[in-house]
TORLOGU-158956 format. One record per residue: x, y, z of N, C-alpha, C in turn; residue in one letter. Coordinates in steps of 0.1 Angstrom, whole numbers, plus 2048, in hexadecimal, padded with zeros to 3 digits. Layout:
N
XYZXYZXYZA...
# end
This chain:
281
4A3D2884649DD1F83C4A8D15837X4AAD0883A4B0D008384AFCFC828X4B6CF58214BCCF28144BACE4819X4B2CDB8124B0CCC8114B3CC8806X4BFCBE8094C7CB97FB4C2CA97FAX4C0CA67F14B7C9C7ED4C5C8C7E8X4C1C827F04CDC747EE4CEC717DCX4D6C717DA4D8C6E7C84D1C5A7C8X4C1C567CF4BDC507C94BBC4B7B8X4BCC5A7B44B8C5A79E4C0C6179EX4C6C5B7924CCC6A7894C7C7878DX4BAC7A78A4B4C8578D4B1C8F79AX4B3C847A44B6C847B64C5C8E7B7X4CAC867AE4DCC887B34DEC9C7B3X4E4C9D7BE4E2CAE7BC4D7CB77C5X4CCCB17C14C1CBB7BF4BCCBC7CEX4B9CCA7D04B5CCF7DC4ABCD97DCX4A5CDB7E7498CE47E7498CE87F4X494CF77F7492CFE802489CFA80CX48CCF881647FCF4820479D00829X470D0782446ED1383545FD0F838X462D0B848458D0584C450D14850X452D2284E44CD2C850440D2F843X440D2C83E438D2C83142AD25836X41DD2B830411D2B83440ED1D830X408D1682C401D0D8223F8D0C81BX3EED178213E3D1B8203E1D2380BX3D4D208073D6D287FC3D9D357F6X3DCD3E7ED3DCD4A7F03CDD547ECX3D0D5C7F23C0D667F33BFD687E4X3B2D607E03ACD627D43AAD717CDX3A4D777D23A6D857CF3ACD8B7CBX3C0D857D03CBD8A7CE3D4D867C8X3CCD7B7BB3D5D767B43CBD797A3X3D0D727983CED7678A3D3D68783X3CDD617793D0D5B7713DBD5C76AX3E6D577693F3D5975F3F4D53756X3F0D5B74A3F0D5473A3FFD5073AX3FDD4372F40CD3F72A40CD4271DX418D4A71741BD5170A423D49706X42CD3F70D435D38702440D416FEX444D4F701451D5570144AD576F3X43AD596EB438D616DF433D706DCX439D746D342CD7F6D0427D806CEX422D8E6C8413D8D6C240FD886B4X419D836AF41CD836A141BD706A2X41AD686AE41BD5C6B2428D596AFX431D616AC443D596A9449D586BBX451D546BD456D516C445FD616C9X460D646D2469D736D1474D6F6E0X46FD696EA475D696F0479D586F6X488D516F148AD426F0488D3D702X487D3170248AD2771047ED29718X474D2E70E467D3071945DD24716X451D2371E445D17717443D11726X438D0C722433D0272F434D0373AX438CF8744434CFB751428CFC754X426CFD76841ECFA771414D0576FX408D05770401D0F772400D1877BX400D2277C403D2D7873FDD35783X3F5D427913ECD4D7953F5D55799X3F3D617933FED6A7933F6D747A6X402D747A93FDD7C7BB400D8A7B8X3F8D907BA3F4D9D7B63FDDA67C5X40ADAA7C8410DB17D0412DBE7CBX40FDC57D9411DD17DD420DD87D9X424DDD7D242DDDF7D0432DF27D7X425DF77D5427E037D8425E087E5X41DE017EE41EE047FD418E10804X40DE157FB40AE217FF400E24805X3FCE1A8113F1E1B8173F9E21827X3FEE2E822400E328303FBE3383CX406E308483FEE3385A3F6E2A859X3F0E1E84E3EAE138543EFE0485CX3EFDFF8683F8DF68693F2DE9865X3F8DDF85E3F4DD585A3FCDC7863X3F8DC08623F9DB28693FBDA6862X40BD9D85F40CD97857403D8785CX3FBD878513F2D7B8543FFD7184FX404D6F84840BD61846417D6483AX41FD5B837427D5D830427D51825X427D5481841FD4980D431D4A801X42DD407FD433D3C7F042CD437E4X434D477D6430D4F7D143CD487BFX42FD407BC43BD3A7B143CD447A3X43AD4F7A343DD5A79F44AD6179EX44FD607AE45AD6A7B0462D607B8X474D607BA47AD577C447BD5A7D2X473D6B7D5472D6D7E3461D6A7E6X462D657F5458D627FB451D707FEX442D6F80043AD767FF432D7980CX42AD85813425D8681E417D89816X40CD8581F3FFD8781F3FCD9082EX3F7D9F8283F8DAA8323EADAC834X3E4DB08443D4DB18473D6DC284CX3D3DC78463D2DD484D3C4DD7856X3C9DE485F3BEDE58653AEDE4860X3B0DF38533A3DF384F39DDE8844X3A4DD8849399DCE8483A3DC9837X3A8DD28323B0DD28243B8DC6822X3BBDBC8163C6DB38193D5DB880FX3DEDB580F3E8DBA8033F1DAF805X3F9DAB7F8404DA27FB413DAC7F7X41DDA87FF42BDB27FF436DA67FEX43DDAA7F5448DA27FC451DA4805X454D9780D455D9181F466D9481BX46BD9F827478DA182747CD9482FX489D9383148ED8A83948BD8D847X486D86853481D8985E477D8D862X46CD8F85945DD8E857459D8285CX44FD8286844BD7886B43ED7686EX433D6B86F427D6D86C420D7387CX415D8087F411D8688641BD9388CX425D9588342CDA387F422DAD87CX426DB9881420DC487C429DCF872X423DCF86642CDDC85F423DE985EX42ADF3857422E0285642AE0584AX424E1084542BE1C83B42BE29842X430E2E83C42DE3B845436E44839X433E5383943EE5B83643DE6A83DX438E6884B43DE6F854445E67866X43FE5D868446E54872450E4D86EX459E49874460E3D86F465E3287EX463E2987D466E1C882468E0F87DX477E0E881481E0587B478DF887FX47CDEF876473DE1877472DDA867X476DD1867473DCB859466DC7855X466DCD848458DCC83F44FDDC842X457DE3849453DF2847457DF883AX450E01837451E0D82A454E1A82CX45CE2282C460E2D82C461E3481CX466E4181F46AE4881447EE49818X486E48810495E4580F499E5081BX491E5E819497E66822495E61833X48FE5C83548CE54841495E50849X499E4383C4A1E368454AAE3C848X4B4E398504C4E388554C8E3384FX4D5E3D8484DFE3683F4E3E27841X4E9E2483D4ECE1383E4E2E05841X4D8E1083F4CCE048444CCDF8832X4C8DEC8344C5DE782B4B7DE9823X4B5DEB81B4A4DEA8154A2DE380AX497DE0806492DDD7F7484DE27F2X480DDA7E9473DE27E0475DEF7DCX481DF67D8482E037DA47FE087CCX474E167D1473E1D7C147CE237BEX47AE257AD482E2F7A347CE407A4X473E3D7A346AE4D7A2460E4D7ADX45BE547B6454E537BF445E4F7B8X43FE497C4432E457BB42EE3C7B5X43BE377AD436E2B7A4438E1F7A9X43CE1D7B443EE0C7B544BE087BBX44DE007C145DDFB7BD462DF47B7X470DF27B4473DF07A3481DEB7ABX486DE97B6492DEB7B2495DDE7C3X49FDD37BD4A3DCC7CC494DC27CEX48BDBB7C6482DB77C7484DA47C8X48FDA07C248FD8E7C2499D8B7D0X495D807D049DD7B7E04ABD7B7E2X4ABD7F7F04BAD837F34BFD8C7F2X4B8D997EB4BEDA47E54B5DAD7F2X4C8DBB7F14C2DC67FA4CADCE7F6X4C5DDA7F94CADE77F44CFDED803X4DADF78004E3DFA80D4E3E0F80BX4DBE108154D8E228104E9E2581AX4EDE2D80D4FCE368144FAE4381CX4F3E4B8124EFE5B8144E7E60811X4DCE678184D6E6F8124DCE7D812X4DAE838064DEE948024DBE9C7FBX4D4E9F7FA4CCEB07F54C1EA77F0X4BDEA77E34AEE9E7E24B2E8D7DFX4BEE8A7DE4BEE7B7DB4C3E737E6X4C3E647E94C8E5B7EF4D0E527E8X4DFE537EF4E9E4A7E44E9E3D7EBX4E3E327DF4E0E257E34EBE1A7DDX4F2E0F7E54FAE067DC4F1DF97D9X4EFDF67D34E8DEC7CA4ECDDD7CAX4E8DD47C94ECDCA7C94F7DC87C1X4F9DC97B6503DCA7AD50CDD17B3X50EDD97BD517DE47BA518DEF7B8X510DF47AE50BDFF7A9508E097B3X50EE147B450AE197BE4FFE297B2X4F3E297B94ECE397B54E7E3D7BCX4E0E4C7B54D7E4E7BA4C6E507B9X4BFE4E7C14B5E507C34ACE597CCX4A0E617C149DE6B7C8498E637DAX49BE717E0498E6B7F1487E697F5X47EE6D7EC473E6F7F046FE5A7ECX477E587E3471E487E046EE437F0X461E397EB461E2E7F746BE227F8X46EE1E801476E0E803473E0780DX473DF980C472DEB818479DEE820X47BDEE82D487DEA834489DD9835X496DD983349DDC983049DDC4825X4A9DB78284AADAF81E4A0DA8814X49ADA680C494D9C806495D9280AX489D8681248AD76811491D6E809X48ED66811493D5780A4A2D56800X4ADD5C8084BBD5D8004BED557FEX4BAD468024C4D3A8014BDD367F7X4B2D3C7EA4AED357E24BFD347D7X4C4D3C7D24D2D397CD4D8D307CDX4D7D287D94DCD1A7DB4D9D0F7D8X4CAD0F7CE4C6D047D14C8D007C3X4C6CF47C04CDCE97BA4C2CE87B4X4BDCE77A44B1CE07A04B7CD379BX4BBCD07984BFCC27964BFCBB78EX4B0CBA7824ADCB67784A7CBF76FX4A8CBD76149CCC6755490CCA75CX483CBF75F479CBD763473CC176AX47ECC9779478CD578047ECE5777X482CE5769487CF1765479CF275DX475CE675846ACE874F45BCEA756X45DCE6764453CE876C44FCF9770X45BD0277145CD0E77145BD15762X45AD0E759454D1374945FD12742X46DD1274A47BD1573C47CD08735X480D0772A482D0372248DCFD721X492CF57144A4CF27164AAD0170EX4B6CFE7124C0D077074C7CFF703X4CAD016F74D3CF86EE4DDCFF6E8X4EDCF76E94F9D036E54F6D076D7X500D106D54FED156C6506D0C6BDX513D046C251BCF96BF514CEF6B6X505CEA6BF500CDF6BA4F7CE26B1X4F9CEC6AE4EBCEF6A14F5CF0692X4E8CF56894EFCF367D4F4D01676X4FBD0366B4FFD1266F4F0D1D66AX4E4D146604DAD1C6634D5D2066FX4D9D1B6774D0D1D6864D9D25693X4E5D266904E9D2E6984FAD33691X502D3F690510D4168F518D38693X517D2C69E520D256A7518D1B69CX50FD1669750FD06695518D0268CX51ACF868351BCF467652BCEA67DX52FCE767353BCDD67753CCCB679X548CC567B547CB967A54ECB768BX543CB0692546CAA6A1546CB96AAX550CBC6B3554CC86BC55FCD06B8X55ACDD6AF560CE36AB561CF46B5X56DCF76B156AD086BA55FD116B3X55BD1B6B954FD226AF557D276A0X560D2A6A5568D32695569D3F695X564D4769B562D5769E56FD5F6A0X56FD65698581D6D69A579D7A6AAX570D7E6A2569D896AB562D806BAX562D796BD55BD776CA54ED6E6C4X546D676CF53AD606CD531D6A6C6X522D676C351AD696C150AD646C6X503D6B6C94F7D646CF4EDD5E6C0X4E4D596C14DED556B84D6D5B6ABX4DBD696B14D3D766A54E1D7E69EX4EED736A34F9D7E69A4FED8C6A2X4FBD896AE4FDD986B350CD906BFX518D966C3519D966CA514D966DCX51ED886E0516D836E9523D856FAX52BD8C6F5536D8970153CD966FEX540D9F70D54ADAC70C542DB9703X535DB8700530DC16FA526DC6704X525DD76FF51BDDF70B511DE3704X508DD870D4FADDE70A4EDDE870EX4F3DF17134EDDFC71D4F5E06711X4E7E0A7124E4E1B70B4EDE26713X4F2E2E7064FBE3670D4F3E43711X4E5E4270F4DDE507104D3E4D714X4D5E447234CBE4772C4CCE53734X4C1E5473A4BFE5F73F4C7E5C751X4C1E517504C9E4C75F4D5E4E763X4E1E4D7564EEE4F7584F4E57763X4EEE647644EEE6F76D4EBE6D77EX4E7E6477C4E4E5A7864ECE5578EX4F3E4F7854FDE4278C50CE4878DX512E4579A51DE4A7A3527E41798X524E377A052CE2979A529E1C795X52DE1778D526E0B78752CDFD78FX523DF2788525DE8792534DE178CX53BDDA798549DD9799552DE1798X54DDEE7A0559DFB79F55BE01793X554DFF786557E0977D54CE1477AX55AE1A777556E29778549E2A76DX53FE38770537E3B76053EE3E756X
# end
């Protein structure tokens, strides 16, 4: 999938680039398999504002994917591969035999009139297959992978990302994570074989406000420019430093740099080998 970089005609031109994959359907997506997406404006229930940089934007139908894969020993047949302005990985629209449709998301090398399966007694290697962890062959790449058997996968789901199985050993599979992180996971979880699509979205260049507001974000505005009611960083005459003996602050007063925000009493801890960039638990 080529990266189409756009001639700096405008201001706005200058920079800005967009993915071209001529593998993508055109076609609409299956009605059935999508949902109306309310816009909340980043409020709650209370109509205050709870979460900033959110609002507006394009209207969009949320695509109802398969996340859990548990239509075992059925083989399905990728009807096409669709855009999904939901998520930044590209999406497969699956025909299974018994007539069923499901959408999954499309590993890298998924291509349209592929056949995938689940299974958790067979296994055959092939992208866009489902196994259970004890399955695969170590070093295989996967994604979609669950936390707890059962529930879904949760884990390696936006584009580009893949999970790298080390070991399986006694009930778990030790996985390294995109980050680094290396844990474990019980071996009975299901997983994608392969990478996640569409890696090169990373690259791409939006260029101007107008496609950020098109995707719903909003501006962010430093804390520099405000006044000191409106944020710890505002107040002052011209470009001043924040003033902070202790480090920045985010807009609620809390420490915003070099502070850990992970609970020391998750349950997961027990879990994790190693954390990401080589430090230890």
């Amino acid at each position: 999938m080529p990266i189409k970089i756009y001639k700096p005609i405008t201001p706005g031109r200058r920079g800005m680039s967009i993915i071209v994959n001529k593998e993508l359907g055109k076609n609409k997506p299956l009605k059935g398999l999508t949902r109306i997406k309310k816009n909340k404006g980043g409020r709650g229930n209370s109509g205050r504002i709870t979460v900033r940089h959110q609002g507006g934007g394009a209207r969009r139908r949320i695509r109802l994917i398969d996340f859990k894969g548990d239509k075992f020993d059925i083989p399905a047949t990728v009807v096409s591969l669709e855009y999904d302005p939901n998520r930044n990985a590209n999406i497969a629209l699956l025909n299974y035999v018994d007539g069923e449709k499901r959408y999954m998301i499309a590993p890298l090398g998924l291509a349209k009139g592929d056949q995938v399966i689940s299974s958790i007694k067979n296994f055959k290697l092939g992208a866009g297959n489902r196994f259970t962890l004890e399955m695969i062959p170590p070093g295989t790449v996967v994604n979609n992978v669950e936390i707890e058997p059962g529930k879904g996968g949760k884990l390696a789901r936006a584009a580009g990302n893949g999970i790298v199985i080390q070991v399986v050993a006694g009930q778990y599979a030790q996985l390294k994570m995109p980050s680094g992180e290396i844990r474990l996971i019980p071996k009975a979880c299901l997983a994608t074989i392969g990478q996640v699509s569409n890696q090169e979205f990373r690259s791409v260049n939006w260029g101007k406000a107008g496609r950020m507001r098109n995707r719903g974000i909003r501006p962010t505005v430093r804390g520099k420019a405000m006044n000191p009611v409106d944020h710890p960083h505002g107040g002052g005459e011209g470009s001043n430093p924040i003033g902070l003996k202790k480090g920045p602050k985010n807009v609620y007063g809390k420490k915003a740099m070099g502070v850990k925000t992970r609970r020391s009493n998750k349950v997961s801890n027990k879990l994790i080998i190693s954390r990401r960039k080589g430090k230890r638990k």
